[in-house]
N, C-alpha and C positions, 0 to 999 in steps of 0.2 A: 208433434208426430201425428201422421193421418190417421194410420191403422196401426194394431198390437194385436198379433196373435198369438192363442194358448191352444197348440194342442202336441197331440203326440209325437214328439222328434225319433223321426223312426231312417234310419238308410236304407232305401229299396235297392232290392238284388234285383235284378231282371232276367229274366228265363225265356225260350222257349221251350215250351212242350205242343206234344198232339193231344185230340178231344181224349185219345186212352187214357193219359197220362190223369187225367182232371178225373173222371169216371172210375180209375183203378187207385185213388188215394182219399175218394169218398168227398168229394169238393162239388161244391155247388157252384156251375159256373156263372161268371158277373159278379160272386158276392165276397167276401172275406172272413175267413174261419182263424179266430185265436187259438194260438196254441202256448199253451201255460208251461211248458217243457222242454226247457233247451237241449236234451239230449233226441228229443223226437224232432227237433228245427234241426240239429244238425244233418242226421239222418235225410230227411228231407234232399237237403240242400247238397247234401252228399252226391247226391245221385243225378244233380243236373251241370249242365254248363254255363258258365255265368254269359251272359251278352254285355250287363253293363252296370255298374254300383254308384249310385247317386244319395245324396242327401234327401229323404221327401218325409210324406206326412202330409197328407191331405191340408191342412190350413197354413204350413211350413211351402210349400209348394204354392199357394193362392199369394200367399206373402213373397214371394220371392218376384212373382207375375205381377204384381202392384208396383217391385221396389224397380221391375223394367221397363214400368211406365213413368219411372218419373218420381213416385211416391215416395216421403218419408216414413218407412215403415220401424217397425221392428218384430220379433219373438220371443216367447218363454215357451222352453219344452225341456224335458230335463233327460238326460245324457249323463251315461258315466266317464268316469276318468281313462278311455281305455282308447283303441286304434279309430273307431269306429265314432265313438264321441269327437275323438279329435278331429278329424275328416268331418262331420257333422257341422262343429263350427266354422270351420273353416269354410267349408260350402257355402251357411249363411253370411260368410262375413265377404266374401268375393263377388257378392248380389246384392253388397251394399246393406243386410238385411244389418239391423241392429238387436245382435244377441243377449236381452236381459236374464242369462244365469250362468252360474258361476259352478264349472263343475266341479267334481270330486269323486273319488273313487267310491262304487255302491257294492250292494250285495249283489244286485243283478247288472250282467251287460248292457251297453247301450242296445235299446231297441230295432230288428230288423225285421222288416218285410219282404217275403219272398214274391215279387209280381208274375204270376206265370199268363204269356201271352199264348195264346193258341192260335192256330193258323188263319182264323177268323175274324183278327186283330181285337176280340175282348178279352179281357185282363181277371185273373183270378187272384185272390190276396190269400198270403198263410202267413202269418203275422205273429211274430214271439213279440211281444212288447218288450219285456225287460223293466230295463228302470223308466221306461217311458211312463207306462200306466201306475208307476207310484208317485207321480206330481203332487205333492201337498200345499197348503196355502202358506208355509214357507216361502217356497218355492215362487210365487206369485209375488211382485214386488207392485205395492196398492198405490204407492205415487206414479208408480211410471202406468199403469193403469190409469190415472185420472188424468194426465198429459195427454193422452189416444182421445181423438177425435170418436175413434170407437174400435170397439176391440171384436174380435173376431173370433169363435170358437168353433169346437167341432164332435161332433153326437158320440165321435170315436173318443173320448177322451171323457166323458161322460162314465162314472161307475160310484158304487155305494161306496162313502169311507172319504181317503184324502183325496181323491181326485174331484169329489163331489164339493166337500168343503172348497177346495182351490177354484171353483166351475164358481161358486158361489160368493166366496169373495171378491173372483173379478166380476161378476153381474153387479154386483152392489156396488162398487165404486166406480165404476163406466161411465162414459156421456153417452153412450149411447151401445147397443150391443146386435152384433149379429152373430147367427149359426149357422151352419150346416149338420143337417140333421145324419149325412156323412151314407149311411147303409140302412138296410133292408131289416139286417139280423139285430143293429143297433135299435131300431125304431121299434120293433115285437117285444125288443128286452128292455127297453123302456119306456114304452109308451104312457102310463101317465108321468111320467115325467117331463117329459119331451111335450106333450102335449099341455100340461102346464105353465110349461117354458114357452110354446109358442103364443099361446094365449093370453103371457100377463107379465114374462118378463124381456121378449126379444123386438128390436125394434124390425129386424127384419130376418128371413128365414128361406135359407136355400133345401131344396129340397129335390129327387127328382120325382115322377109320377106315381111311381110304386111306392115308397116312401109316402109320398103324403095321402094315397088311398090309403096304403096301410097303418098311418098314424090316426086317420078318422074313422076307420074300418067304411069305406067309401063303396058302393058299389059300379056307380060309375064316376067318371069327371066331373060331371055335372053339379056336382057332389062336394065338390072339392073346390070349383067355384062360387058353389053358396057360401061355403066354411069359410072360405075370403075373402071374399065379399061381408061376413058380419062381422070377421076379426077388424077391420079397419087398421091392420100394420103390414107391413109391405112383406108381401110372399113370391119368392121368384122359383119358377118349377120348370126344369129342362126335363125335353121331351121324347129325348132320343132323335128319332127320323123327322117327330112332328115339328121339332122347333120348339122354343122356347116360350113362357107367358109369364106375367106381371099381374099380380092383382093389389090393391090399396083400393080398399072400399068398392065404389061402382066403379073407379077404373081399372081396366081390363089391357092389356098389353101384349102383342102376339107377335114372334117375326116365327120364318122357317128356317131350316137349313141351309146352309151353301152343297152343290152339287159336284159331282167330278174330283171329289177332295182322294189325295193317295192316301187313302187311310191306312196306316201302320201298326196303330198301338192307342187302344183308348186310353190308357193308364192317363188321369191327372184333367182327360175330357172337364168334370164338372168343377178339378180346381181351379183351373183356367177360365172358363167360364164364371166361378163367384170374382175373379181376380177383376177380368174386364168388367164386370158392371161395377161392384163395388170401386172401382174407379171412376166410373162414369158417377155413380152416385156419392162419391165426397169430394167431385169435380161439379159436382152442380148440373150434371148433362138431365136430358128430357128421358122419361121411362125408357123411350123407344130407342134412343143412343147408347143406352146403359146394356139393353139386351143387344143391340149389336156388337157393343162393345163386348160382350161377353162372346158371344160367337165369335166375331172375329180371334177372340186367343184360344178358345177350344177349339177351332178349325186348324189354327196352325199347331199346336202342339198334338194332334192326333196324326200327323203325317207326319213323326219321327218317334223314334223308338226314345220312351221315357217321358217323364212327368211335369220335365221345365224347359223351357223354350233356352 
């Protein structure tokens, strides 16, 4: 198997709203707010119109974009016994993805994300985990982790207790380990963590620019290419408008944008994006292939509504 990922098996609701809508439920837009209370999700969720219900999860989503280039993949994310888990699987199993867990009925529902698009096609997350964010090292099966070429994780799935033990177990048994350090609010609520993680135990490390100033508390770029420059392990950091960069040691790696794209819906931009390099990079391709590889699947999956191509 090429790649194995661990993280949150969550099913994104899709929504439109207007900027009122973000501004009058106290949301910060671009970024993703937990909510620990399924009776305040439902409420929510009450009150909008669905557009469209998909399988995702930011590393669930990269993996599905690998398994449609071709790749031998698989996942671990854990799901209850319930509508939404069953749909869950099934999703990853019609993408070829290979599902290592076995579920069963929990205390908490299978995990949902509500993605609310606003008219300015960025994406806003309100996110009941459920049984998502209770993954323990159970849950993590350590042979089919050492089969992965390299395993894949994600900042969102990152928390004190058994998700942190299961984070840990697959680091230590890996040949090799990447992240996504996933959001903004993840990276403040754990930065030394994450920051020790990038520093000693990830072979490589997606990020986007806010994120990684705010993991270094950076004040500018410049900043953040020294930090990469003396880490010597491979850091890929999308840039929005400016294009994407590469750094491993002194080299430095830059493409831009594509132009004229009908952009729709950023939802799944950055999982698409780790999906295409990370192909390029356990395909053996050059820096500079790898980040177009990446752009080329974040360009196409931001010109339709939702997260996987």
């Amino acid at each position: 198997m090429k790649i194995l990922g661990i993280g949150n098996a969550i099913v994104d609701v899709i929504c439109k709203v207007d900027e009122e809508f973000i501004d009058q439920n106290n949301l910060t837009k671009g970024t993703m707010k937990l909510i620990f209370d399924n009776k305040e999700f439902q409420s929510m969720l009450s009150s909008l119109k669905i557009e469209k219900t998909i399988s995702g999860g930011s590393v669930a989503n990269s993996i599905v974009g690998l398994s449609q280039l071709g790749n031998k993949v698989g996942f671990i994310g854990k799901v209850s016994d319930d509508e939404l888990g069953n749909k869950y699987e099934e999703g990853l199993k019609s993408e070829n993805v290979e599902y290592f867990y076995s579920k069963k009925k929990e205390e908490l529902p299978t995990g949902t994300c509500l993605i609310l698009v606003t008219p300015d096609s960025e994406r806003t997350m309100y996110t009941f985990l459920g049984t998502a964010g209770k993954i323990n090292e159970n849950d993590v099966n350590g042979e089919v982790v050492k089969q992965a070429e390299i395993i894949f994780l994600e900042g969102y799935l990152w928390d004190e207790g058994e998700p942190k033990r299961a984070f840990e177990k697959a680091i230590n048994g890996a040949n090799k380990v990447a992240m996504t350090l996933s959001d903004q609010f993840c990276v403040d609520r754990h930065k030394p963590h994450f920051l020790e993680l990038v520093k000693n135990k990830l072979d490589v490390t997606f990020a986007n620019e806010q994120e990684m100033m705010s993991l270094i508390d950076a004040k500018n770029f410049d900043e953040v290419i020294d930090f990469g420059k003396s880490l010597k392990k491979l850091i890929v950091i999308t840039m929005g408008s400016k294009g994407a960069i590469s750094i491993f040691g002194d080299e430095i790696n830059e493409i831009g944008v594509d132009n004229n794209l009908n952009i729709k819906d950023l939802t799944g931009a950055g999982d698409l994006f780790a999906s295409g390099y990370l192909h390029g990079f356990i395909n053996n391709m050059s820096p500079i292939e790898c980040l177009n590889k990446g752009k080329e699947m974040s360009s196409k999956v931001i010109q339709q509504i939702g997260a996987r191509l």
